[in-house]
One Martini backbone bead per residue (centre of mass of N, CA, C, O) as a GRO file, in nm:
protein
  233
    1UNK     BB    1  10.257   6.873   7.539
    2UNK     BB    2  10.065   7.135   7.501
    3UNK     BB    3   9.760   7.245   7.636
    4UNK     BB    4   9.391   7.257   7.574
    5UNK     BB    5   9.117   7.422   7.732
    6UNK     BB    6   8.800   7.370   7.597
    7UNK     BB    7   8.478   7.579   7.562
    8UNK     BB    8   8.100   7.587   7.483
    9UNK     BB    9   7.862   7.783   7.401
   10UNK     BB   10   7.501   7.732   7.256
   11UNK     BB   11   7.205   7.794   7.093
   12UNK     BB   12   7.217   7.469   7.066
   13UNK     BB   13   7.237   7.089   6.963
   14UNK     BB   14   7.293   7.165   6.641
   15UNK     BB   15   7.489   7.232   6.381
   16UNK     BB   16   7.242   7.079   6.157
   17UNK     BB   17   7.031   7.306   6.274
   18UNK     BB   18   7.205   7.616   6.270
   19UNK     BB   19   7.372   7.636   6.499
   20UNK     BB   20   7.573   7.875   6.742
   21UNK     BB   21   7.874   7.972   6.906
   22UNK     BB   22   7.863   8.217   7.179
   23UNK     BB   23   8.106   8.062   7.327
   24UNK     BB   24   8.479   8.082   7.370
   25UNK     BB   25   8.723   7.897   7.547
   26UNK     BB   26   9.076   7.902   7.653
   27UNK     BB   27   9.351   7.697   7.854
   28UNK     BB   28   9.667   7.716   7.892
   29UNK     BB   29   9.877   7.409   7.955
   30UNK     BB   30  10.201   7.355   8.076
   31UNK     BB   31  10.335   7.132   8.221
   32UNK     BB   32  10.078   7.083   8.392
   33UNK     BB   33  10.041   7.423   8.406
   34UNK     BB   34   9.919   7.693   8.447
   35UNK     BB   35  10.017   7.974   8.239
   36UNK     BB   36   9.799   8.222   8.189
   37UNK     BB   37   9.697   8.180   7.874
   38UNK     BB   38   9.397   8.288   7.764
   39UNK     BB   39   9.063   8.240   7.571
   40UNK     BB   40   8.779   8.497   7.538
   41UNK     BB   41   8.491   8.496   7.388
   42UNK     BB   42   8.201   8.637   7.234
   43UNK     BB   43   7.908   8.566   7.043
   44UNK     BB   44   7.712   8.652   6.698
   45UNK     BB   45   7.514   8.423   6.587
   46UNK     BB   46   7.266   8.530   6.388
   47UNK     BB   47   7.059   8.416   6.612
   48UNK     BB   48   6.863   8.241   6.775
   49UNK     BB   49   6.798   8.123   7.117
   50UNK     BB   50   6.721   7.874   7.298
   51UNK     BB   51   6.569   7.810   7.578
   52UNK     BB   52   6.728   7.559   7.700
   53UNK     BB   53   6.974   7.696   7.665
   54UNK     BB   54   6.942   7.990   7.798
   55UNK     BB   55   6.867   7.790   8.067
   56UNK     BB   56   7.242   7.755   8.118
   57UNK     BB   57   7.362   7.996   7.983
   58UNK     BB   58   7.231   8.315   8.018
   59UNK     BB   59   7.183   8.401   7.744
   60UNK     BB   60   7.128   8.628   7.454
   61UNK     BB   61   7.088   8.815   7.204
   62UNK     BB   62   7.094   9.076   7.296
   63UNK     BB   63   7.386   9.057   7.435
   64UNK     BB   64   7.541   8.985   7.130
   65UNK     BB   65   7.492   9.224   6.911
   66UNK     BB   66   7.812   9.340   6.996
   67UNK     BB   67   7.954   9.083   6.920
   68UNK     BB   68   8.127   8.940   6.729
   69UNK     BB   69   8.216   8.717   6.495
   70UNK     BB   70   8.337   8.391   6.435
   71UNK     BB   71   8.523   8.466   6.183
   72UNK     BB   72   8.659   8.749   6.352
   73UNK     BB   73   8.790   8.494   6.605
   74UNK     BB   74   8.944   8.285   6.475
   75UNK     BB   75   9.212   8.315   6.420
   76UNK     BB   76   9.287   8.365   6.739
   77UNK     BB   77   9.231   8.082   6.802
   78UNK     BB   78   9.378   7.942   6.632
   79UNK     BB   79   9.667   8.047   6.736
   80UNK     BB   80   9.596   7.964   7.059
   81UNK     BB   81   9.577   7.578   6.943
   82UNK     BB   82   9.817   7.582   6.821
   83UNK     BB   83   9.983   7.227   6.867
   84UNK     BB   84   9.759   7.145   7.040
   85UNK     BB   85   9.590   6.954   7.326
   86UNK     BB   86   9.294   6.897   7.359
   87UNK     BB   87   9.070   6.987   7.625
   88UNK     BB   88   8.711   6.804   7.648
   89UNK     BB   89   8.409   6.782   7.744
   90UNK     BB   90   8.270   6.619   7.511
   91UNK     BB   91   8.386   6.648   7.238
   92UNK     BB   92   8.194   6.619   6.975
   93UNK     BB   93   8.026   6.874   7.033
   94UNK     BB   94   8.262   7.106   7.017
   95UNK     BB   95   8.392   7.022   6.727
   96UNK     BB   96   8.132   7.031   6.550
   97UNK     BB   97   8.096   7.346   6.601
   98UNK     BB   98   8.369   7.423   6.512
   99UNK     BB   99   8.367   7.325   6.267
  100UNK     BB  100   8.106   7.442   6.141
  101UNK     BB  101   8.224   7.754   6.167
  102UNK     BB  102   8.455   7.719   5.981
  103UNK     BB  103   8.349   7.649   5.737
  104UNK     BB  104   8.144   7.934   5.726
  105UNK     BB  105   8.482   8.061   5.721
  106UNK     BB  106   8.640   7.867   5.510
  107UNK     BB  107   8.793   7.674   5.725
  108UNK     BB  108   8.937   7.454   5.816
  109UNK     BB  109   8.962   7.195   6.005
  110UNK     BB  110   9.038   7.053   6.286
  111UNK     BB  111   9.375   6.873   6.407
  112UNK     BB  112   9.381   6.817   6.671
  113UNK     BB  113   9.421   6.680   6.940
  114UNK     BB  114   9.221   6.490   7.125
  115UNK     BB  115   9.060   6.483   7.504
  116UNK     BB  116   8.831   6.318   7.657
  117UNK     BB  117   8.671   6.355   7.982
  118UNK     BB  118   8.419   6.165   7.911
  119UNK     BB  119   8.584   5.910   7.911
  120UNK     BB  120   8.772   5.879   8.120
  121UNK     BB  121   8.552   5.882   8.332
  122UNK     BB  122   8.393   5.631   8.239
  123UNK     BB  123   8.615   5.454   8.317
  124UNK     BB  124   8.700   5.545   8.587
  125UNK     BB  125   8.351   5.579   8.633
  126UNK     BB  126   8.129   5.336   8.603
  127UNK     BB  127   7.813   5.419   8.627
  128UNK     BB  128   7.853   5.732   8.680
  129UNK     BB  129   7.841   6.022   8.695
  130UNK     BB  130   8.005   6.263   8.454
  131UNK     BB  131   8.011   6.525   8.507
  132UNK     BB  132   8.095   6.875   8.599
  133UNK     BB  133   7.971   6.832   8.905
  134UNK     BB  134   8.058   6.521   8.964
  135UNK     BB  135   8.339   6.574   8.946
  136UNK     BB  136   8.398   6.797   9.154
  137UNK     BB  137   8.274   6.660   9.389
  138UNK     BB  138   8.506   6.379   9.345
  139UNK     BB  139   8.753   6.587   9.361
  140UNK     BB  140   8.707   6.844   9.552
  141UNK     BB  141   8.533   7.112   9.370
  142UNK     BB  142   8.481   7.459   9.386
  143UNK     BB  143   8.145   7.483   9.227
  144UNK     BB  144   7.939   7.696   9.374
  145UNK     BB  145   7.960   7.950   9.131
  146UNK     BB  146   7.775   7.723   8.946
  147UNK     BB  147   7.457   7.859   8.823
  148UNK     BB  148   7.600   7.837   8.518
  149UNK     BB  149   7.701   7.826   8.245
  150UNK     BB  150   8.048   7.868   8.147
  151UNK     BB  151   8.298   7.868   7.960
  152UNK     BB  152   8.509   7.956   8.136
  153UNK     BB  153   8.448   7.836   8.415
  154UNK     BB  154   8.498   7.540   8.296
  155UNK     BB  155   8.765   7.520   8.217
  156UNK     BB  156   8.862   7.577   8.509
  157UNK     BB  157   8.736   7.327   8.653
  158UNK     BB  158   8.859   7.109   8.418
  159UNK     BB  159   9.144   7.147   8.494
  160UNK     BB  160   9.130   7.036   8.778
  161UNK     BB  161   8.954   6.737   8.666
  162UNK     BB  162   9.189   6.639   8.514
  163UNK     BB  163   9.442   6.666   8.718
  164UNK     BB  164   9.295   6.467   8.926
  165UNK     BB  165   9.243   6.234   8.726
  166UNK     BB  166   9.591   6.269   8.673
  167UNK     BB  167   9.720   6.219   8.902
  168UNK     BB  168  10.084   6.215   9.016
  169UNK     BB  169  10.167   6.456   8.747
  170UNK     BB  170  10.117   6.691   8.924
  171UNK     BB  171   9.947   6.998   8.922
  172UNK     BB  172   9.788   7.348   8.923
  173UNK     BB  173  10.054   7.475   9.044
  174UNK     BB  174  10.312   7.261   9.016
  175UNK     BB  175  10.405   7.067   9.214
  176UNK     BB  176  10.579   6.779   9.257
  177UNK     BB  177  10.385   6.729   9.499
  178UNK     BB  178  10.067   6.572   9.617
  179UNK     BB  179   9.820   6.632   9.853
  180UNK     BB  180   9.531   6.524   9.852
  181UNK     BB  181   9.436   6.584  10.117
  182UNK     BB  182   9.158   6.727  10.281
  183UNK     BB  183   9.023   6.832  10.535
  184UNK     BB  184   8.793   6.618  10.512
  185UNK     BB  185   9.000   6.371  10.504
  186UNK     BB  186   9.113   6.390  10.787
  187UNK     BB  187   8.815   6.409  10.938
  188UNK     BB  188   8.755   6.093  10.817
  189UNK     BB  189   9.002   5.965  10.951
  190UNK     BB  190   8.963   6.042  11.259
  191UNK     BB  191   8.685   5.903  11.280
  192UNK     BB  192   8.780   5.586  11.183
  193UNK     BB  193   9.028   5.577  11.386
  194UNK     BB  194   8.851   5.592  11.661
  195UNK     BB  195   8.688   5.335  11.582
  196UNK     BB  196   8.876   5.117  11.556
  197UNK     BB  197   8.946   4.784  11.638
  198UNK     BB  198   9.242   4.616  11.794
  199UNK     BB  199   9.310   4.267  11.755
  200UNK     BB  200   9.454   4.047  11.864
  201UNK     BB  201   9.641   3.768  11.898
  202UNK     BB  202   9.629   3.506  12.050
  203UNK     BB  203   9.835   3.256  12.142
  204UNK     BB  204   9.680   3.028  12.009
  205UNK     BB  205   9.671   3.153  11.776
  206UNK     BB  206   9.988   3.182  11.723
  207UNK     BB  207  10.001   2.862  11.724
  208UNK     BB  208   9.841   2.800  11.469
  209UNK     BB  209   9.999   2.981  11.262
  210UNK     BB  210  10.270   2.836  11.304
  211UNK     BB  211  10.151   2.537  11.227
  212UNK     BB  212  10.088   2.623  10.936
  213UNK     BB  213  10.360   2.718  10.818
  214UNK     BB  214  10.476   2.446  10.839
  215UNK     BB  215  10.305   2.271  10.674
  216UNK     BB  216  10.388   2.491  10.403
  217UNK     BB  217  10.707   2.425  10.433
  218UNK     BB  218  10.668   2.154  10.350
  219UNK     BB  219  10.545   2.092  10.105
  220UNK     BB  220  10.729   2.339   9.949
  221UNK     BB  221  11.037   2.293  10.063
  222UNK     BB  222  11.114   2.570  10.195
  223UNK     BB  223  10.896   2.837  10.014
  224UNK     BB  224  10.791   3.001  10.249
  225UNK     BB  225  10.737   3.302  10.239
  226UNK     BB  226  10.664   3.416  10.515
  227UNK     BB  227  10.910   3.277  10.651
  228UNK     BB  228  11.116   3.479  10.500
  229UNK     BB  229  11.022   3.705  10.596
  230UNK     BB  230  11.056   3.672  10.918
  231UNK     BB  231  11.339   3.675  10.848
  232UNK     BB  232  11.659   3.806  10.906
  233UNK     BB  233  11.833   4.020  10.695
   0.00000   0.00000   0.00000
């Protein structure tokens, strides 16, 4: 199924205490490859902006009043996620706000199915930050250039933390196998290897493990699996 990787940022944190969605990303993966055709707008809330939102993602309501509004860019929004599976991190809170303004624009909510990747990330990393910076971090995905949230520049993040998340199926680069080693991977590598002691067993340990296997064989009526394992094929 076609998937598109989507995020917004938003002028607060519910839209029923009146917030509005002020930017709306997303990328689309066909065949886990990024496809190439993204959809970015920016968008004029026609309300003020809380200060707490606007220290996340550095946007002002002065910077917005001369773009579209959720209305006029929604027929394109959705045309661009039509039929795709969303992929989303926290999904509840973006879905929220996106039927919140469909409604507001007379048009149905939204049906497609959805993938939240803070659940996933719950599953597979319990107990542990998941947030996209600490995925980010934990996958090895450079995003040193994060110093505010922004739509697009998050879903290109996540497309990488979803891909990492769910590595063996294919890369972001579209590669049939997947090296996941990286150069940091490769020197804690080299210096694990340097430091391991290698101990043989002495011939004595190796007398005593025969005779642990005899006794096991015999137990078992000759169906010591290691004793098979030892047989020449």
């Amino acid at each position: 199924m076609r998937q598109v990787v989507l995020d917004t940022e938003t002028t607060g944190l519910d839209p029923k205490q009146g917030h509005r969605i002020i930017e709306v990303a997303a990328i689309e993966l066909d065949g886990r490859k990024v496809s190439g055709r993204t959809f970015h707008r920016y968008i004029n809330p026609e309300r003020e902006i809380d200060e707490g939102a606007a220290a996340v993602h550095g946007l002002t309501l002065d910077r917005l009043q001369d773009e579209p509004k959720f209305a006029e860019i929604a027929p394109a929004l959705l045309e661009f996620i039509a039929g795709a599976e969303l992929i989303i991190h926290n999904a509840p809170f973006d879905i929220g706000f996106l039927n919140a303004e469909l409604a507001l624009a007379g048009l149905p909510k939204l049906d497609n199915p959805v993938l939240d990747t803070l659940k996933v990330a719950k599953e597979l990393h319990p107990g542990k930050k998941n947030n996209l910076n600490a995925l980010c971090d934990r996958y090895q995905i450079d995003n040193s250039h994060r110093t505010l949230h922004g739509a697009l520049l998050d879903t290109e993040l996540l497309a990488e933390v979803y891909l990492g998340m769910t590595r063996g199926q294919g890369s972001l680069l579209g590669e049939d196998t997947v090296n996941t080693e990286t150069p940091r991977d490769s020197q804690r590598t080299e210096r694990i290897s340097a430091s391991v002691r290698v101990l043989l067993a002495s011939e004595e340990e190796l007398s005593q493990h025969e005779a642990q296997l005899g006794d096991i064989d015999k137990a078992s009526k000759g169906a010591c699996i290691w004793r098979q394992l030892e047989m020449p094929g």
